[in-house]
N, C-alpha and C positions, 0 to 999 in steps of 0.2 A: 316678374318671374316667380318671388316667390306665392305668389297668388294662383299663379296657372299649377304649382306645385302643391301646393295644400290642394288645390281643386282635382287635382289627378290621383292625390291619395284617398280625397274622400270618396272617388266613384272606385276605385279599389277598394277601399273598405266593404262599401257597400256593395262589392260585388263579392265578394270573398262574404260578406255576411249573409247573401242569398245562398250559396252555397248547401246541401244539407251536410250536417257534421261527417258525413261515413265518404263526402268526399275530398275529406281532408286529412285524412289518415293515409299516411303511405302504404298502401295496400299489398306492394311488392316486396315492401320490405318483411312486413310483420308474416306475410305465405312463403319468402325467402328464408326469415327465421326458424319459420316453423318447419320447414322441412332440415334444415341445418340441425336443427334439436335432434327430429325423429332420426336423421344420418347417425349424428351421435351416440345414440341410446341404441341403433342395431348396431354399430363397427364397437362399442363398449359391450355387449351382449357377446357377439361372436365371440373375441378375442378373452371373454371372460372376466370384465373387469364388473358386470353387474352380475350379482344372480350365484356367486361362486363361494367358494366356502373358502375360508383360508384367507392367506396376509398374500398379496401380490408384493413379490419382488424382484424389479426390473432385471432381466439378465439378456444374454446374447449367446452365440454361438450354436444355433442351428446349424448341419453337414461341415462344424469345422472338425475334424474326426484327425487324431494323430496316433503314431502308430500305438500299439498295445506294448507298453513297459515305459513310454515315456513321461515321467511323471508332471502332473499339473498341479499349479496352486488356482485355490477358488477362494473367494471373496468370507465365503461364509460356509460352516459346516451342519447340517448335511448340504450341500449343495443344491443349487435349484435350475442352474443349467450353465452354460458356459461349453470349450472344447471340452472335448472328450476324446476316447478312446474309438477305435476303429470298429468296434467288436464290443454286442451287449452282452451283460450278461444270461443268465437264462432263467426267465419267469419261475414266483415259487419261492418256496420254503428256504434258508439256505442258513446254513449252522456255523458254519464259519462267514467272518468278516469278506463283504467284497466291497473292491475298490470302488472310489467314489469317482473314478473315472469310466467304469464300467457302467455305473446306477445310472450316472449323468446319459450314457448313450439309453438307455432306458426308456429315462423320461421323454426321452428326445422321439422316442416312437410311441410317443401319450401314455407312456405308463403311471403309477402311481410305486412311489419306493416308500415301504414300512422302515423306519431303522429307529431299532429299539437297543437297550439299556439298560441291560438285569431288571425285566417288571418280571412281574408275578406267573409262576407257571399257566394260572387260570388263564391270564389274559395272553400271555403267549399263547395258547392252546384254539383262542375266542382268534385272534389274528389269524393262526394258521388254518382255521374251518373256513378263513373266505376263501382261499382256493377252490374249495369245494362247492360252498353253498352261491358263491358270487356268480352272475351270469356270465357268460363266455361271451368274447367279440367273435367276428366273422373268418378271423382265424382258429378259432376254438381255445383260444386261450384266455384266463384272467391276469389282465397284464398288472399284475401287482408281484415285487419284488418284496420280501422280508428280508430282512438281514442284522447281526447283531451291528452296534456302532457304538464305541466307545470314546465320542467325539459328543456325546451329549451326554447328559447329568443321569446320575445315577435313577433307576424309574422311569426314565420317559421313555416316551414314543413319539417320533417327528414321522409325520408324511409330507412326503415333496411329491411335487409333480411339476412341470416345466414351468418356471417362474411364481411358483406358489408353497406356502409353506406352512404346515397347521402344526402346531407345538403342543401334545396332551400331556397330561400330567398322569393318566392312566388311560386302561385301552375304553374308550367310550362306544360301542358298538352305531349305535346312530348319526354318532357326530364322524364315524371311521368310512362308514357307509355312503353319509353326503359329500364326504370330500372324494371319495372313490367316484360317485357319479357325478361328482362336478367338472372332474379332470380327467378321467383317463377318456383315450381318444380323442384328447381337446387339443392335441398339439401336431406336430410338425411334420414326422412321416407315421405314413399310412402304409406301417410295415410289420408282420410279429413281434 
């Protein structure tokens, strides 16, 4: 027996070693891998996790909308998304403090929210010409919110936009610029 068996391995061997090498490569796997990869790298592109500017931080609450006066706590300040308020605020310039439950509904229609922190008139001045100078989306608006916030450190400027969060230390005009066109209209509703 174990004769017939050595003997049946060596005509295995020997046939497995006629073989050429590219028919011993699991062929389905490595063309399964490789589309698994390329899946990966477009569902991390859409979603913005390659290619984006800023710190991704996981958050939720997409349409969960509560009425306007009810107050929310958020994980982290300025906020990057979670529930919000019923009601955004309104695109633009805005001289007094708004609610970071309002910003939140914002983001939540792809905007981009400036909240700055006694900086410098200049650069207040450099932020509020993107109004003007930034292209408009197909509503005609530049969905970018300004607002003071005195939740961050004296001098900065934080922009948020729906799960993403870029921290300046002053207004950088190109670094303000790619996070505007990395995020806005990257998110949720496809609404002013």
């Amino acid at each position: 027996m174990a004769k017939r068996r050595a003997k049946a391995d060596k005509r295995t061997a020997k046939r497995r070693s006629n073989y050429a090498w590219h028919r011993r490569i699991p062929w389905a796997a490595v063309i399964g891998g490789v589309v698994l990869l390329i899946g990966a790298v477009l569902v991390a592109r859409q979603v913005g996790l390659i290619g984006s500017v800023g710190r991704y931080v996981a958050g939720s609450g997409v349409g969960d909308h509560r009425p306007v006066g009810q107050p929310i706590a958020y994980p982290s300040y300025p906020p990057t998304s979670g529930t919000h308020w019923e009601a955004p605020a309104s695109w633009g310039f805005h001289t007094e403090p708004v609610a970071d439950e309002y910003a939140v509904h914002n983001l939540e229609h792809g905007g981009v929210v400036a909240s700055y922190n006694n900086i410098s008139a200049s650069d207040l001045a450099r932020l509020q010409a993107l109004l003007t100078t930034y292209p408009r989306d197909k509503f005609g608006e530049v969905k970018l919110l300004v607002r003071p916030y005195d939740k961050i450190a004296p001098g900065a400027l934080v922009l948020t936009a729906w799960n993403w969060i870029d921290e300046l230390s002053s207004y950088n005009d190109s670094e303000v610029r790619a996070f505007m066109d990395s995020h806005i209209d990257r998110c949720c509703e496809d609404v002013p």
